[in-house]
Backbone as numpy.savetxt, mean C-alpha at the origin, in Angstrom:
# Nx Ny Nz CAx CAy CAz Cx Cy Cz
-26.94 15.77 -25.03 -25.55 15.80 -25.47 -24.67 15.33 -24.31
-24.26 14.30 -24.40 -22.79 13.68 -23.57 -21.86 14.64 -23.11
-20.85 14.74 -22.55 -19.68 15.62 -21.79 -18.26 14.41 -22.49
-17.48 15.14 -22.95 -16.39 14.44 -23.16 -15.79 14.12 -22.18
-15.45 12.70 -22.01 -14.81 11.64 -21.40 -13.45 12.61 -21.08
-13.23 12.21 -19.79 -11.75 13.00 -19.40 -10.87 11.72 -19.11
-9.67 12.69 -19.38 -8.80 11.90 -20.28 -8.27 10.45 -18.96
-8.12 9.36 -19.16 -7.61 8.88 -18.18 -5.78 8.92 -17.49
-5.36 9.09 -16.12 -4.31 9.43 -15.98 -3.75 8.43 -16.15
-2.15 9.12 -16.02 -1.16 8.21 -16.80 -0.69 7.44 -15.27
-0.44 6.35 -15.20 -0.37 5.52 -13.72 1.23 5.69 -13.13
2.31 5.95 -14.42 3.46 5.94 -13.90 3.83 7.30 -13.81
2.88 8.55 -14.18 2.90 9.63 -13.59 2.14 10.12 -12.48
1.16 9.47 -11.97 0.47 9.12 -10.47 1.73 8.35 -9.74
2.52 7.51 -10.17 3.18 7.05 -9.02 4.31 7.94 -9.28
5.30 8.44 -9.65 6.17 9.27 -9.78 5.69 10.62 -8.50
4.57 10.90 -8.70 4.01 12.16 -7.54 4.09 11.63 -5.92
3.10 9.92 -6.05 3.30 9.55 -4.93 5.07 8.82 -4.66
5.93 8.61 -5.31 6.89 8.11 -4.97 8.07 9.45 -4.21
7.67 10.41 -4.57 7.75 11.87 -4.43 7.08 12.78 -2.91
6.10 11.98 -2.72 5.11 12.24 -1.87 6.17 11.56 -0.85
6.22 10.66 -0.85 6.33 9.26 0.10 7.57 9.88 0.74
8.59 9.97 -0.26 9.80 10.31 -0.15 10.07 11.77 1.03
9.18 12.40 0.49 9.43 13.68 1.47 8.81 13.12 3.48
7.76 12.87 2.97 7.61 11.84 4.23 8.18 11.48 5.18
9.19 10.53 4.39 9.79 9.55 5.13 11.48 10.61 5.48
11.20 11.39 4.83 12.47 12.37 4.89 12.60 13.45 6.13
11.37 13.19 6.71 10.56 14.41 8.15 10.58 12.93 8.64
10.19 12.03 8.77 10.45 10.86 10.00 10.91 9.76 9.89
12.13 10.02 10.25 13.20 8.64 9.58 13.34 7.69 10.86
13.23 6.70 10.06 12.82 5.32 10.76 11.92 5.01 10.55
11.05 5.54 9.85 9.63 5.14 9.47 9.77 3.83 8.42
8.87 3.03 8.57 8.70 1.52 7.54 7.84 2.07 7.19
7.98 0.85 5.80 6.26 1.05 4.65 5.65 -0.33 4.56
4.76 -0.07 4.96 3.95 -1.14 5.28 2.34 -1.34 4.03
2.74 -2.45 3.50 1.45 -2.80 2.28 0.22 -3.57 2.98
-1.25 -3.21 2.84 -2.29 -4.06 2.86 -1.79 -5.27 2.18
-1.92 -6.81 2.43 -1.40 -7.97 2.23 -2.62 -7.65 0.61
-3.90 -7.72 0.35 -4.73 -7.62 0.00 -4.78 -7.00 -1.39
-3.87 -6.09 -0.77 -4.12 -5.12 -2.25 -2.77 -4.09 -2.13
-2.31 -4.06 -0.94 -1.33 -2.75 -1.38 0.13 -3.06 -1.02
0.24 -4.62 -0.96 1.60 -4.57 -0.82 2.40 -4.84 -1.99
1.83 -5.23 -3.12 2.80 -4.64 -4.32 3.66 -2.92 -4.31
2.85 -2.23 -4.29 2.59 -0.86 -3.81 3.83 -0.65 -2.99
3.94 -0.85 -1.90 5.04 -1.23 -0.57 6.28 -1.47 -1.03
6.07 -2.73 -1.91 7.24 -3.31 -2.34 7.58 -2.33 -3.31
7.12 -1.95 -3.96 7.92 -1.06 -5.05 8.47 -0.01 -4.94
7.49 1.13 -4.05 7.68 2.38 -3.55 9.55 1.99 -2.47
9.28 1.21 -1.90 10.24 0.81 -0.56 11.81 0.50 -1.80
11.59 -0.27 -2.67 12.52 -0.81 -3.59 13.50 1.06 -4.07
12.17 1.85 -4.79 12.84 2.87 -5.36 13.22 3.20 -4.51
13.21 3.59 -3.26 13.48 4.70 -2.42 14.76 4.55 -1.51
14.90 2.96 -2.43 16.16 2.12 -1.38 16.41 2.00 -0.09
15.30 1.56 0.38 15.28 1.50 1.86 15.49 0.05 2.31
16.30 -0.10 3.60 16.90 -1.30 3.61 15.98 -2.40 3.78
16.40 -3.69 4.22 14.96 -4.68 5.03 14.42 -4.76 3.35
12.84 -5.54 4.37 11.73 -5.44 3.56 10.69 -4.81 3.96
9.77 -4.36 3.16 8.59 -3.56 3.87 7.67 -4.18 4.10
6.75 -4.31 5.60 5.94 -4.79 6.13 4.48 -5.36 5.38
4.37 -6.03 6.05 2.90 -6.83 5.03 1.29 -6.79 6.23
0.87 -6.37 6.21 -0.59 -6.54 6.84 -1.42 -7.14 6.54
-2.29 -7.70 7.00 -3.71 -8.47 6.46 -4.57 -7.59 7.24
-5.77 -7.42 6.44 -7.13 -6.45 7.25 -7.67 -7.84 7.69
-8.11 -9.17 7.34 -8.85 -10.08 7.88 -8.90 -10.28 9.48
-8.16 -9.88 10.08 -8.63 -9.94 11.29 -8.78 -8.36 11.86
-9.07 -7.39 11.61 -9.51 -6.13 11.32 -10.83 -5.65 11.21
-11.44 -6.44 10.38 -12.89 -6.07 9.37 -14.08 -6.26 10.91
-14.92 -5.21 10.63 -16.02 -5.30 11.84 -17.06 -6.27 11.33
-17.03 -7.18 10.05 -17.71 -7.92 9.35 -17.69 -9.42 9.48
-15.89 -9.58 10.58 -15.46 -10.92 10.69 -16.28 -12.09 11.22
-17.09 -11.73 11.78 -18.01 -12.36 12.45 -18.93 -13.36 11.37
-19.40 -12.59 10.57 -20.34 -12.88 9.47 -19.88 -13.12 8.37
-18.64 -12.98 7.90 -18.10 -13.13 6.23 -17.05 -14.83 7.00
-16.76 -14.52 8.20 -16.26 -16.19 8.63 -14.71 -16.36 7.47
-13.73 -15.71 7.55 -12.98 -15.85 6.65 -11.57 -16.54 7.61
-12.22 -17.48 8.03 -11.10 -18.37 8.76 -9.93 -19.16 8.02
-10.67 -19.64 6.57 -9.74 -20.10 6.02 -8.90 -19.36 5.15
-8.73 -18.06 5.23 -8.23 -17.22 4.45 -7.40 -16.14 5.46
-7.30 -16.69 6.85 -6.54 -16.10 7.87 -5.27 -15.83 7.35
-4.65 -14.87 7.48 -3.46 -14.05 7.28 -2.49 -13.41 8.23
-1.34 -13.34 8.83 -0.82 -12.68 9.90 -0.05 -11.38 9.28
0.42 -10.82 10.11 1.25 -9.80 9.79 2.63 -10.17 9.94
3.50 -9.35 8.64 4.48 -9.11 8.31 5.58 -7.95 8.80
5.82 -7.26 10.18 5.61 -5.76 10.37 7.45 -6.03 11.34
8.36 -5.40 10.95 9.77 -5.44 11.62 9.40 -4.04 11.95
C-alpha cells in the first residue's frame, strides 16, 4: 500500500515567509545588499530586493569561477563576472 502524496506547497506562500524572513534580516543589519547566484538565484534577488524597496540594484554573482571542478568542466566560454556595489 502507497502513502499519500503530500500535498505540494504553495510557492507564493514559501516566498511570502521568506520575503518576511529576509526582511527581518536586513532590519538587524542595515546596509546589507542582496545578492543573486547569476545561475539560478538572481531572479530571486531581484524580486525579494524590488518588494522590500531597497534602493540600487541587487548584486549578481557567478559561481563559475568558484567551482573546485573548474579545472575539468573548462567553462571558459561561459565565464561570468560579478555584479556586487
Amino acid at each position: 500500500m502507497s502513502s499519500p502524496t503530500p500535498p505540494v506547497p504553495d510557492a507564493e506562500t514559501l516566498y511570502a515567509a521568506l520575503l518576511e524572513g529576509v526582511r527581518a534580516l536586513l532590519s538587524a543589519a542595515p546596509g546589507t545588499a542582496l545578492v543573486g547566484i547569476w545561475s539560478g538565484g538572481a531572479w530571486l534577488a531581484a524580486r525579494l530586493h524590488a518588494d522590500l524597496g531597497l534602493p540600487g540594484e541587487p548584486g549578481v554573482l557567478s559561481s563559475a569561477l568558484h567551482r573546485d571542478d573548474f579545472g575539468e568542466r573548462g567553462d571558459a566560454d561561459r565565464l561570468v563576472g560579478a555584479d556586487v556595489e
